[in-house]
Structures are given as structure tokens and as C-alpha cells.
C-alpha positions as CSV (number, residue, x, y, z in Angstrom):
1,X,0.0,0.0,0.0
2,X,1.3,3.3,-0.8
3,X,0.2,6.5,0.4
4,X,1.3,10.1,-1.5
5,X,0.8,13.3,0.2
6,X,0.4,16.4,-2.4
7,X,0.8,19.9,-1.6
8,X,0.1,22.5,-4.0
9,X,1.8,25.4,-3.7
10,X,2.4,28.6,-5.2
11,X,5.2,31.2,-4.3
12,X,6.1,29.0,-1.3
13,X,9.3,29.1,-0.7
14,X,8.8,30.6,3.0
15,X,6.3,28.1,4.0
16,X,7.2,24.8,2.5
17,X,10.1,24.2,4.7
18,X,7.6,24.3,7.6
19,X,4.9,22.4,5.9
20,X,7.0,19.5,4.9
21,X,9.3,19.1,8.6
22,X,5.8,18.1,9.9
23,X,5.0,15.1,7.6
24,X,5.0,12.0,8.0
25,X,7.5,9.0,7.0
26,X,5.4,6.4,8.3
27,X,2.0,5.8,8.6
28,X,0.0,2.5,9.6
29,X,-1.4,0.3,7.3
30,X,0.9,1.5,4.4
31,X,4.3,0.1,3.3
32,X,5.3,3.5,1.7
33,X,4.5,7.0,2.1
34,X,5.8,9.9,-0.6
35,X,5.3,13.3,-1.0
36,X,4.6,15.5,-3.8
37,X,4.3,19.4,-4.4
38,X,2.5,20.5,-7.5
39,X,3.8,23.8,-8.3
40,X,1.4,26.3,-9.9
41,X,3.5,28.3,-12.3
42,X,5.8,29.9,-9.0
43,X,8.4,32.5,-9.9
44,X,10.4,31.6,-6.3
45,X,12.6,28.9,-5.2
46,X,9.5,26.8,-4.5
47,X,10.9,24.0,-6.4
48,X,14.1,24.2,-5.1
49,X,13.3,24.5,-1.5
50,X,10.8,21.3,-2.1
51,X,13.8,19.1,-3.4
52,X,16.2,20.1,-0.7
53,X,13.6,19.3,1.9
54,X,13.1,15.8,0.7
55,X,10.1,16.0,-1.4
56,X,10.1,12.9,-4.2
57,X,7.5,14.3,-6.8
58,X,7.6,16.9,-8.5
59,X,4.7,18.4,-10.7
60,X,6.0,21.6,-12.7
61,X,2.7,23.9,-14.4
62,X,4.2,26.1,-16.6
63,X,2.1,29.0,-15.7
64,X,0.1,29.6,-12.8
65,X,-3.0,27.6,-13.7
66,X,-5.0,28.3,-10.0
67,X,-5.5,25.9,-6.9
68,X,-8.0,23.8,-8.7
69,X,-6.0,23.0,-11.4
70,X,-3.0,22.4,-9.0
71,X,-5.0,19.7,-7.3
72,X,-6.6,17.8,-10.7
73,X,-3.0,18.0,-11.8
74,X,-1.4,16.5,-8.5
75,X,-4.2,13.5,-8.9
76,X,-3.6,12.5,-11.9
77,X,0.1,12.4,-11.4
78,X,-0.6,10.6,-8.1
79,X,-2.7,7.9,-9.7
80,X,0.5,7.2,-12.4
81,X,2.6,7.1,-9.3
82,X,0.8,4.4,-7.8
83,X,-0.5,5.7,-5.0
84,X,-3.5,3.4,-3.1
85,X,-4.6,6.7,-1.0
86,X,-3.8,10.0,-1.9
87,X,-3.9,12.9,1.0
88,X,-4.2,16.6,0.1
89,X,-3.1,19.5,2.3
90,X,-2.1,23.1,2.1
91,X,1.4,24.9,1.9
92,X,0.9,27.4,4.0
93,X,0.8,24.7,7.2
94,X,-2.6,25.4,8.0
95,X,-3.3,22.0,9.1
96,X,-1.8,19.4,12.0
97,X,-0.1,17.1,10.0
98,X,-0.4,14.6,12.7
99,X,-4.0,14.1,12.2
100,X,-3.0,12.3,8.6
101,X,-2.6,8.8,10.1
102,X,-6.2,9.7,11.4
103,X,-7.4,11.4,8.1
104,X,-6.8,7.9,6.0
105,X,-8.1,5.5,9.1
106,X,-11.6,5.3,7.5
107,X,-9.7,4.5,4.0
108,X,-8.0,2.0,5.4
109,X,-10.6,0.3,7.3
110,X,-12.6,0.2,4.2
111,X,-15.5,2.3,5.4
112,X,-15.3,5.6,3.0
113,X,-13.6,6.2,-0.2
114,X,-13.2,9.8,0.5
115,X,-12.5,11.3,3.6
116,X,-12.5,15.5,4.8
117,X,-11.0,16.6,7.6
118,X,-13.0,18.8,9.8
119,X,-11.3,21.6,11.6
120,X,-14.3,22.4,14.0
121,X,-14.6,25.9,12.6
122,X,-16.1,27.6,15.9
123,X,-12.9,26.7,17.7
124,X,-10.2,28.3,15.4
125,X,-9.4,31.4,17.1
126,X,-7.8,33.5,14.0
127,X,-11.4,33.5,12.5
128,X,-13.9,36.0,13.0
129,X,-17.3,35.4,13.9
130,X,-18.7,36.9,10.8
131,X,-16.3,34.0,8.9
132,X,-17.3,31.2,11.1
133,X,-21.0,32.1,11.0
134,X,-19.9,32.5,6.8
135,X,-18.4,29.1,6.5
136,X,-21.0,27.2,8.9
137,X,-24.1,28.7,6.2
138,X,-21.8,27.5,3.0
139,X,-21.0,24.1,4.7
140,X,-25.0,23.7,4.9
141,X,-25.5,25.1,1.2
142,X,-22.7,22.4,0.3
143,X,-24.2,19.6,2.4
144,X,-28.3,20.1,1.2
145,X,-26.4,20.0,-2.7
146,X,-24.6,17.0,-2.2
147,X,-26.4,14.9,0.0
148,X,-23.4,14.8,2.2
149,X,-23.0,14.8,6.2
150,X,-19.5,16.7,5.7
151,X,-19.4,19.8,8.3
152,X,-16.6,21.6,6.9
153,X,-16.5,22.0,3.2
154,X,-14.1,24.0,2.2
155,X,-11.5,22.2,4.3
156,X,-8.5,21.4,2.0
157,X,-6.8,18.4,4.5
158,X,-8.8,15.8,2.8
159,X,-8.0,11.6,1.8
160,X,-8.9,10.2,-1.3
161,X,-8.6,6.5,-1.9
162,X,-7.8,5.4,-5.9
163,X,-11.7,4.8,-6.6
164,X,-12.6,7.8,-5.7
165,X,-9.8,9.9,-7.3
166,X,-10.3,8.3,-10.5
167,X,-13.3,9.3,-10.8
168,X,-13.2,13.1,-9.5
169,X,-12.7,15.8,-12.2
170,X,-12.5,19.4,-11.1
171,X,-13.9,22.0,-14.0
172,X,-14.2,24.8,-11.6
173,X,-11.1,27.4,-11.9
174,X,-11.5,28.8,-8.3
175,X,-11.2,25.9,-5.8
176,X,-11.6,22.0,-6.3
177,X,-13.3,21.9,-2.5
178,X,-16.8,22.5,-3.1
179,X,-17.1,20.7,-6.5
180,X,-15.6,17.5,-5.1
181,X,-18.0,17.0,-2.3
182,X,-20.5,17.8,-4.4
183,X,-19.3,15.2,-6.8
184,X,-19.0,12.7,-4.5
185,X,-22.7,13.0,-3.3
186,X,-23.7,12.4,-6.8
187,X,-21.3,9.7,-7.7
188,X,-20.3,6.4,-6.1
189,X,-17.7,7.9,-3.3
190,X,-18.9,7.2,0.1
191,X,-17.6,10.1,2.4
192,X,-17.0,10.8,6.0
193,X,-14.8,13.4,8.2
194,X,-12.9,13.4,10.9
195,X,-12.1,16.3,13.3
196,X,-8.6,17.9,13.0
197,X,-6.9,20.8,14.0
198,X,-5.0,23.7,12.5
199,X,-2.0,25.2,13.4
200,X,-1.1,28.6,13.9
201,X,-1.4,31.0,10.5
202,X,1.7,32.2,8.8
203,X,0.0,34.2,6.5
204,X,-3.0,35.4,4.8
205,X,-5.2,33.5,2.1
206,X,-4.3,34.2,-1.4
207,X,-7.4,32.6,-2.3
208,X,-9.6,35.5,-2.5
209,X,-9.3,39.9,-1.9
210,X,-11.6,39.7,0.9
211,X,-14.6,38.0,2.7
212,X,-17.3,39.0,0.3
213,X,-15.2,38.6,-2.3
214,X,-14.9,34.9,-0.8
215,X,-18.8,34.4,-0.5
216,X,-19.6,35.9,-3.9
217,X,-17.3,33.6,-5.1
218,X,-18.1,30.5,-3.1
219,X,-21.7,31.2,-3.9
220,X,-21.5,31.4,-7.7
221,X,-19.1,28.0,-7.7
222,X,-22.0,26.0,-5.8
223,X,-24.9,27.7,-8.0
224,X,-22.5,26.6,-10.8
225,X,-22.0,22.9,-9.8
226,X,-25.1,22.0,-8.3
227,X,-26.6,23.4,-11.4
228,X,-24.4,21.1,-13.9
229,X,-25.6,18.0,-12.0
230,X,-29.2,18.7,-11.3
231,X,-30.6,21.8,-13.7
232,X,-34.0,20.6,-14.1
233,X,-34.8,21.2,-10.1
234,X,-32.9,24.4,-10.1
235,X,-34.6,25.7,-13.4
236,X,-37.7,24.4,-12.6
237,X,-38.1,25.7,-9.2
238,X,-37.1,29.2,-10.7
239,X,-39.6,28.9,-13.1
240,X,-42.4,27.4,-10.7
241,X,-41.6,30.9,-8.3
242,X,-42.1,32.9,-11.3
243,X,-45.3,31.4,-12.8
244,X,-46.9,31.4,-9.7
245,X,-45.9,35.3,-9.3
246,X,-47.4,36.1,-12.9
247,X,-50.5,34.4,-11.4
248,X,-50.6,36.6,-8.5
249,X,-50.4,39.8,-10.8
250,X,-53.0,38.2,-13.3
251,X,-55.5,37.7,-10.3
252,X,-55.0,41.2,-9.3
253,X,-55.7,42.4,-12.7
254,X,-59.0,39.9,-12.7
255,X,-59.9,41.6,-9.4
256,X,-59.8,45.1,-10.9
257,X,-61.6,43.8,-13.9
258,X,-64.4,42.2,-12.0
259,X,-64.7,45.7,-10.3
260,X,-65.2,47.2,-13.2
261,X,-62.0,49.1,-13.5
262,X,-59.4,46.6,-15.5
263,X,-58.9,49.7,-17.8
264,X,-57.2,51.1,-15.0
265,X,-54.6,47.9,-14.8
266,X,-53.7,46.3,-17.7
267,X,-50.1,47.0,-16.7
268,X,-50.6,44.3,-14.1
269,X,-51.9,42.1,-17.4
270,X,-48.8,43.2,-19.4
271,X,-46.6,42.2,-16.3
272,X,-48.2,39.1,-15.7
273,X,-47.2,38.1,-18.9
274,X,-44.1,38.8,-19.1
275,X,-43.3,37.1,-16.0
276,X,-45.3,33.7,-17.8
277,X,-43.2,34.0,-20.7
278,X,-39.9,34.1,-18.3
279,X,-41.3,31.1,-16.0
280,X,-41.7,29.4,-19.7
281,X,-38.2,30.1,-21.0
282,X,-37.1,28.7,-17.5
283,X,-38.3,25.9,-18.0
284,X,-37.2,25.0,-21.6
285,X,-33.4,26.0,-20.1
286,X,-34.6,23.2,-17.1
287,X,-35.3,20.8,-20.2
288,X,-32.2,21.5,-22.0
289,X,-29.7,21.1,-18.9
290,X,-30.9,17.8,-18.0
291,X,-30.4,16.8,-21.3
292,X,-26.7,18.3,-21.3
293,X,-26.2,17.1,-17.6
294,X,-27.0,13.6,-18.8
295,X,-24.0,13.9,-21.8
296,X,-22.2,15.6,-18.7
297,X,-22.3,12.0,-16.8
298,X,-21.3,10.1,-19.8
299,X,-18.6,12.1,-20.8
300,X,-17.4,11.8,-17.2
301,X,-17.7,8.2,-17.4
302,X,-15.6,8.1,-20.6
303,X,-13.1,10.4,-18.8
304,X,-13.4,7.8,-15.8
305,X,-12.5,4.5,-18.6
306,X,-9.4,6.7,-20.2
307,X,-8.4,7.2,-16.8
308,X,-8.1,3.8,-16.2
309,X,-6.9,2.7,-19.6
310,X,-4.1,5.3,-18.9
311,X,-3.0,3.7,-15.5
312,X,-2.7,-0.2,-16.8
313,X,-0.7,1.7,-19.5
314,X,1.8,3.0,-17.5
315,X,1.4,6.6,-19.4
316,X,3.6,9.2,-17.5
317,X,2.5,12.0,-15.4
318,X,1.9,14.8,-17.3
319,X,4.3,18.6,-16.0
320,X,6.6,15.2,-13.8
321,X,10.2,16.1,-12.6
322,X,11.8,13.9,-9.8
323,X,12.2,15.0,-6.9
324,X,15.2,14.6,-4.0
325,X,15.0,10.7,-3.5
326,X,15.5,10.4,-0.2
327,X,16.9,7.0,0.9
328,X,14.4,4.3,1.1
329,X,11.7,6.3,-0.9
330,X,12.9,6.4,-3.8
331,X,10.7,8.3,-7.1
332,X,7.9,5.5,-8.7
333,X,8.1,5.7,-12.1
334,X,4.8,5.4,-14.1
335,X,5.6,2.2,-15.4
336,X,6.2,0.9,-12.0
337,X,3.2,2.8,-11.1
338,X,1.1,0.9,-14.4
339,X,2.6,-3.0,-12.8
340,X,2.7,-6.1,-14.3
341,X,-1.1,-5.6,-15.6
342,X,-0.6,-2.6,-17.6
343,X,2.1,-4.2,-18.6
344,X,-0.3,-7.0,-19.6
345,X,-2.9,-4.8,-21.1
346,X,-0.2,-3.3,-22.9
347,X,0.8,-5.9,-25.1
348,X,-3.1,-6.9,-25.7
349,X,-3.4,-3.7,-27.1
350,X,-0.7,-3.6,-29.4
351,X,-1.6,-6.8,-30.7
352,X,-5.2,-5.3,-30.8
């Protein structure tokens, strides 16, 4: 069994060194553990500092590319690696690296494929009550669009066994945590949580300008992805709200009219309708998205099979530099990663 921790990072150079002295070597229930930093396009020494702090992978982006593309990126090159369980944390040390070994227990016990660390939000000191109070109302949003029982959402120190991070594919460009969970709920990755804790902050989030900036964001990324995987209850409901407000100005028009003074209101008759003819384009839209949602779920399937195809080839990770080897972990290549079956399937094809 091995186990690969990924980092992304960006501009890290300060951090890393502190991030990485608190990860682990050894954990239980795994024969290996390695660690990998995806760096996102960083114009410091974070690729230099990683390799002289012992990390093993390497994944290079050209440019900066943004923390959900970091993380799809560091998946993919963990799954060519050959990892069995794949744990994701942040740079900047935000969380207690000694909660990993309790972060992959349900993995490894075979009770959850996916597994989110919760960092019991109303404890953390540095956060405001306005951000607690925040990040408590999105983790509901999150939970009643996914079907999940996860408390913190947008918790980055998260396990993912090799099931489940086949199958995940991050489209969003602001942050894979949201998206994810809601994935899961609507594919076959049975979740859970466990409560961690954080450490002390080293420095501010470069995720976003401000709080609201954070909620308008966060906001728009769940409309976005519950909408991809269920449109025809979003649109619907929209278009249900409005038709049954053109009904309420109709019947105030009919009211007037009865009176004897519909003259007097046919801008309520003229309203009503053009709120009818928006509940009825909202609807067509609700049609049309569940038609496109159900090509979404079979391309995802075909990206799920490629996926697959890809490992028992042995293809290499895409952006892949070795890192600093350090003695007894030495770098997985992804032919080793592929093993004697994709070595197998390989031949098959060829003579295919």
C-alpha cells in the first residue's frame, strides 16, 4: 500500500520548509509514504526549497494555472505514481499534519472512499465570527447540494482512496473543494470526516481579496455545480416561483376587472405576462440542462475508462520532474506505477 501526500503550492518558498518538517514518514497500514508538491507556475525557489527538503515528486505547471488545477493536476500524477490513497493538504501549514494517520483511518478500514477533515470551525481562534458564521451557512448550502454529512467543506486536508480519485474531475477554476464533495454525493464515493486541527497562521489567504469577495465567489461556484448536476430542479423551481408570481399579478388584474376598473390595470396584465413567458423560458433552459447534464455524466464516465486505460498503461504524469529521492523512498516511475497488468494490457493492445 502506498500513500502520497500532495501539496500545492504557489510562491512557497517561505512556508514549504515548515509544511513538509511536519510530515510523516510512516504511517499505519501503508508500506510506503511519498510526498509530492505541484507547483502552480511559482516565480520563487518553490521547487528548489521542495527538493532540498526531501520531497520525491515533482509536478512543474508552466504558468500559474489556479489551486483547482493544481490539485486535478497533483491527482492525476498521483494515480501514475501508484498511489493506493492520496492525501491533500495546504502549503501554508494550515493544518496538523499529525491528524494524517487519522485522516486515512476510514480509508484504510474500508468504510469511505473519500474522507474530509473537519477543523471544527467555531474553535479556530484566528477566524472572525462573521467567517465562522460564513463558512458554517456555505458548509449547509454544500451539504443540502450533495447529499453529504461533511461539516466543513471547504476544508483542503482531505483523503482520497484510488476509486474515488479516478473518478473526480475538477472543472471549476476557483477551488476543487466545493465541487468534489459535491461530486461525490452524486457519484459512487462514500464520504466521512474526521475532526482535525490547525495550526497557527503564517499568513494570509491568497485565495480570495476579501470576505465578500470569498462568498460571492463561493456562492457562484456552488450555483454553478449543483446546477451542472441537477438543472432541471434548479430551473424548474425558478420557473415554478415565477409562474406562480405572474398568477398573483394576473388575479390582481381579474380583481380590478371584476370591479369594473381593468382599464385602470392592464399593466398588471402586461406584467403578468411577461413574467409567464420568463417562467416558460425557464423551464425550456430546465429541459435543455438535463439533457446536457446527462452527456455531462457520460462524458465523465468516458473520462473515468481513459483514466483507467491510462493507468494499466503506464502513461507518464503529465508537467513530472523527480524530486530529491531520499533513501528508502525512492521516485515511482509510471511504469512501475502501471505494474505487471498494464504491462499485460499493454501488449493486448498492441496486438489489438
Amino acid at each position: 500500500m502506498k500513500l502520497i501526500i500532495q501539496i500545492p503550492c504557489f510562491n512557497e518558498e517561505t512556508t514549504l520548509p515548515v509544511t513538509l518538517a511536519d510530515l510523516p514518514r510512516e504511517v499505519a497500514g501503508f508500506d510506503t509514504v511519498e510526498w509530492l508538491v505541484i507547483d502552480d507556475g511559482s516565480v520563487d525557489r518553490t521547487v528548489e526549497v521542495a527538493r532540498a527538503n526531501g520531497v520525491d515528486h515533482i509536478v512543474r505547471l508552466t504558468n500559474n494555472k489556479g489551486l483547482a488545477a493544481g490539485f486535478q493536476a497533483g491527482l492525476d500524477a498521483c494515480l501514475k505514481l501508484g498511489a493506493d490513497v492520496i492525501v491533500n493538504t495546504d502549503a501554508d501549514n494550515q493544518y496538523d499534519a499529525s491528524y494524517i494517520p487519522a485522516l486515512v483511518q476510514p480509508i484504510v478500514d474500508g468504510n469511505a472512499d473519500m474522507v474530509v477533515g473537519d477543523r471544527q470551525i467555531m474553535e479556530i481562534e484566528h477566524f472572525s465570527p462573521l467567517k465562522k458564521m460564513l463558512q458554517r451557512l456555505g458548509s449547509w448550502v454544500v451539504r443540502q447540494a450533495s447529499n453529504t454529512e461533511v461539516p466543513d467543506t471547504t476544508s483542503g486536508f482531505r483523503a482520497y482512496n484510488r476509486e474515488a480519485a479516478i473518478q473526480m474531475a475538477v472543472v471549476s477554476k476557483f477551488t476543487y473543494t466545493l465541487e468534489t464533495i459535491i461530486q461525490a454525493g452524486k457519484l459512487l464515493v462514500a464520504t466521512d470526516h474526521v475532526p482535525v486541527r490547525t495550526n497557527d497562521k503564517l499568513r494570509e489567504s491568497r485565495l480570495f481579496p476579501s470576505m465578500w469577495a470569498y462568498v460571492r465567489r463561493n456562492s457562484v461556484s456552488i450555483f454553478r455545480i449543483y446546477t451542472q448536476y441537477e438543472p432541471l430542479k434548479v430551473f424548474m423551481t425558478l420557473a415554478s416561483l415565477i409562474g406562480v408570481a405572474a398568477f398573483i399579478v394576473w388575479a390582481r388584474f381579474f380583481y380590478f376587472y371584476a370591479q369594473g376598473d381593468g382599464a385602470g390595470h392592464v399593466q398588471s396584465l402586461i406584467f403578468g405576462a411577461v413574467l409567464f413567458n420568463a417562467a416558460v423560458v425557464l423551464g425550456a433552459i430546465g429541459i435543455l440542462g438535463d439533457l446536457l447534464a446527462g452527456q455531462r455524466t457520460m462524458i465523465q464516465r468516458i473520462f473515468e475508462r481513459v483514466r483507467r486505460v491510462e493507468l494499466q498503461l503506464g502513461v507518464q504524469p503529465s508537467h513530472y520532474e523527480p524530486g530529491a529521492h531520499p533513501t528508502g523512498h525512492a521516485r515511482t516511475t509510471g511504469a512501475e506505477a502501471g505494474g505487471a497488468t498494464g504491462k499485460t494490457e499493454e501488449r493486448e493492445a498492441i496486438k489489438l
